[in-house]
Each structure stands twice: as structure tokens, then as C-alpha cells.
VOGU-3710 file (C-alpha; in Angstrom, 3 decimals, decimal comma):
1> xxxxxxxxxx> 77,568/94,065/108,035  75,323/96,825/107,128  73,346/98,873/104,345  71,340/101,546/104,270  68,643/103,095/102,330  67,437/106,570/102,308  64,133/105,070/102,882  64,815/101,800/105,079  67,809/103,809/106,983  70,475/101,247/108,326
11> xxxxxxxxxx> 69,955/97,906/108,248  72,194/95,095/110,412  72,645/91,886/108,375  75,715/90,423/110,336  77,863/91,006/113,356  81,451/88,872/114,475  83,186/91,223/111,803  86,580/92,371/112,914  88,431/94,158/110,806  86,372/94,634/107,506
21> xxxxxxxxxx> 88,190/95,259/104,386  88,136/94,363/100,479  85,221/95,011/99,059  84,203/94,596/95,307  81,882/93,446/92,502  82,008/90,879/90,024  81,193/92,246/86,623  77,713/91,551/86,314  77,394/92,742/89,691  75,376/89,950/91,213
31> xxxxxxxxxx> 78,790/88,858/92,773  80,378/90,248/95,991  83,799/89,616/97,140  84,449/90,519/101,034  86,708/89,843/103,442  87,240/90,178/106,983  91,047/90,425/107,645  91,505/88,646/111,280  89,507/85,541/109,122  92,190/85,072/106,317
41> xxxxxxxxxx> 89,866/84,609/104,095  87,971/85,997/100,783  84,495/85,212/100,772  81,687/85,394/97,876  78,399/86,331/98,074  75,238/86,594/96,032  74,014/89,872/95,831  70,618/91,686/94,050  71,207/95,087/93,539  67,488/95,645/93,090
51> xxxxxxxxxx> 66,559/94,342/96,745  69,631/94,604/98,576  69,979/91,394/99,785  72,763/89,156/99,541  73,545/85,492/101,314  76,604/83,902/101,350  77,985/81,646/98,825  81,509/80,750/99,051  84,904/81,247/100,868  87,083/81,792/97,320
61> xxxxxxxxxx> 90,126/81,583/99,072  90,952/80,333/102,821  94,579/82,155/103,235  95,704/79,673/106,467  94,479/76,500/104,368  96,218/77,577/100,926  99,234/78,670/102,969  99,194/82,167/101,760  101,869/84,343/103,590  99,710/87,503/105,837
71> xxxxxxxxxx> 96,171/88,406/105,872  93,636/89,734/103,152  93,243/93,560/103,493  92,049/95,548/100,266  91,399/94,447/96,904  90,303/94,877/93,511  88,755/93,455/90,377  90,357/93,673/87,283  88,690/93,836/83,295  89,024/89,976/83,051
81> xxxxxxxxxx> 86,481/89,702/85,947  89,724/87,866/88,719  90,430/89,708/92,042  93,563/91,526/93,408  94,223/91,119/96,889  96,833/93,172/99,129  98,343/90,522/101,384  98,766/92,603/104,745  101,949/91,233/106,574  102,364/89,071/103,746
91> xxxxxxxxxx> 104,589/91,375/101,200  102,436/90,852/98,016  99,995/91,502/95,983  97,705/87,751/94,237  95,509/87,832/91,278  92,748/85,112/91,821  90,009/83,482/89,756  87,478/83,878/92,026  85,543/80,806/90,329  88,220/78,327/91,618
101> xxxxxxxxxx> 89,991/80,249/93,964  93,145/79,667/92,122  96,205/82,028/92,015  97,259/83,595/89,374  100,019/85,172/90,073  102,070/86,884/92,659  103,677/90,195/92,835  106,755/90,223/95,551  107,137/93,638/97,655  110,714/92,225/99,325
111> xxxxxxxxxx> 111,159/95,330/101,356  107,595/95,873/102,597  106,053/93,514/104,753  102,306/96,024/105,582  100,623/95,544/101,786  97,489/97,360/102,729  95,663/98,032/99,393  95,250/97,730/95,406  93,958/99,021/92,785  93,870/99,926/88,956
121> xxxxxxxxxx> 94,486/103,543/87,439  96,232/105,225/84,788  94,573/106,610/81,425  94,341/102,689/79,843  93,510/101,124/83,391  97,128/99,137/82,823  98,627/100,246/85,989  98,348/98,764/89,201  98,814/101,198/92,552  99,362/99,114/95,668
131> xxxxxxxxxx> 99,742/101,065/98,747  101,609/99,836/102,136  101,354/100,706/105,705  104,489/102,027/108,171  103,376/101,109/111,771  105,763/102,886/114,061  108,152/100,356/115,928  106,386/99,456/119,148  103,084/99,300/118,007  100,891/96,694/119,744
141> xxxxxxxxxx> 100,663/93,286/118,135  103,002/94,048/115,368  106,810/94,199/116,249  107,504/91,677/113,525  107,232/94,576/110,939  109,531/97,269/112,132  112,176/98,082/109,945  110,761/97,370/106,515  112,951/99,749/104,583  110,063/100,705/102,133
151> xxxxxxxxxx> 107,418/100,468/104,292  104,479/103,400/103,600  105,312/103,202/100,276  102,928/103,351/97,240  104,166/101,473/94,050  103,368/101,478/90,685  102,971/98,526/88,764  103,336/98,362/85,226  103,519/95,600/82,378  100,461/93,283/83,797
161> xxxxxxxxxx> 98,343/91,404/81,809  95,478/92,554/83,467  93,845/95,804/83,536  91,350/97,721/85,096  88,020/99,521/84,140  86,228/102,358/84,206  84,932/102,768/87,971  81,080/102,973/88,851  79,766/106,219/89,729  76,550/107,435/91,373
171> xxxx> 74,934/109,995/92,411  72,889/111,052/95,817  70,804/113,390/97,119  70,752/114,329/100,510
//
């Protein structure tokens, strides 16, 4: 795990990462959801934007231990502060209240097993886009997912409860 300053340059914080993935905010920003997708889990850290440091706080949700079908892989954090996760190999999408790592609900992709990412758009923020993956048959490690009739799809979910927000924007000079 990295950062980098334009000043400080790149800075290692962490190493036995494999596949890094899902990365968001809480609200107030002083919350940072992360996961590592070959550790089937979502983890929580504290994080002060001012400084740049963070430490670790909590595994929200432990995918193996809560029995969760696939691996984390992207994610997102909706208005209401709870975070979206992609279930790669798992054929859904979870919401999750990341203050007691509770699902709260499930959206079923039948037809694609490879749920790589998620996130919030449309002009109220109502609409959920979850993309999917189409490994070719063959590929190394993952025969179980050839065939998938809709896999490399992107869908469009509408009629949530939840919705998204306004993303942050920034601006750098080089």
C-alpha cells in the first residue's frame, strides 16, 4: 500500500497485497474501506486526510467466515453512508453497514458468475451500474466460469433504496 505526495514522493506503508481492489470513503472521510481480493475480506481503516496516515481498524466483513459466495473486487458507498461490494465469482452485488458488517441486501446476477465492479450514476444518483468480467475459456485458475451466458455484461440497476452522491473532485498540478 502506497501514497504519494508531490512533496514526500511515494511512500510504502504495506506490502503482502495481492490483488488490490475496492477502495472508498466513508462520508466524513476519516473512514477507509479496502480490500484485497485473494483475502475475502473488507477491511476499515482510520484515515486523516490532513497527514496521510491511516492504521487499521477493522475487518467489516470476513467473506469465508460469513459464507459469502466469491471474492470482494470493487465497491462503492452509497448516500446513506453503507458499502456496495461486487462479489467476483460470486454472481452479486451486497449492500453492507459497514458499522456491523451486516448485509443488507443482495442483488442476484444468475447468468454472470465474474461481478467485477459497482457503482452509482444517473442524473438523481438512483441507478446502480455493476460491471462483469468474460475470461476466455481456458484461462488459468478459472475454468469454473466459462460459459456464463451474460458474462462482460454491464447492468443497470434501478428501483434501490439507496442512492449515490455527487463524486469528489480535485485538482493537480503537475
Amino acid at each position: 500500500f502506497y501514497s504519494f505526495t508531490m512533496k514526500g514522493g511515494l511512500v510504502k506503508h504495506e506490502s503482502d497485497i495481492f490483488i488490490s481492489n475496492g477502495l472508498g470513503f466513508s462520508l466524513d472521510n476519516k473512514k477507509m474501506y479496502y480490500m484485497d481480493t485473494l483475502k475475502y475480506r473488507v477491511d476499515q481503516y482510520c484515515v486523516d486526510a490532513k497527514t496521510g496516515s491511516r492504521r487499521f481498524e477493522k475487518t467489516i466483513i470476513d467473506f469465508k467466515k460469513a459464507d459469502i459466495p466469491g471474492a470482494p473486487d470493487g465497491m462503492t458507498v452509497d448516500a446513506g453512508g453503507h458499502i456496495w461490494v461486487a462479489c467476483v465469482f460470486g454472481s452479486q452485488v451486497i449492500q453492507v453497514k459497514p458499522e456491523t458488517g451486516k448485509v443488507l441486501q443482495k442483488i442476484v446476477f444468475p447468468k454472470c458468475t465474474q461481478i467485477t465492479s459497482v457503482t452509482f450514476g444517473g442524473a438523481k444518483w438512483d441507478e446502480l451500474y455493476v460491471t462483469s468480467a468474460n475470461l476466455p475459456e481456458g484461462f488459468p485458475g478459472f475454468e469454473h466460469t466459462a460459459g456464463a451466458p451474460e458474462a462482460g455484461a454491464t447492468y443497470r440497476v434501478t428501483g434501490l433504496s439507496a442512492k449515490g452522491f455527487t463524486p469528489f473532485e480535485f485538482d493537480m498540478d503537475l
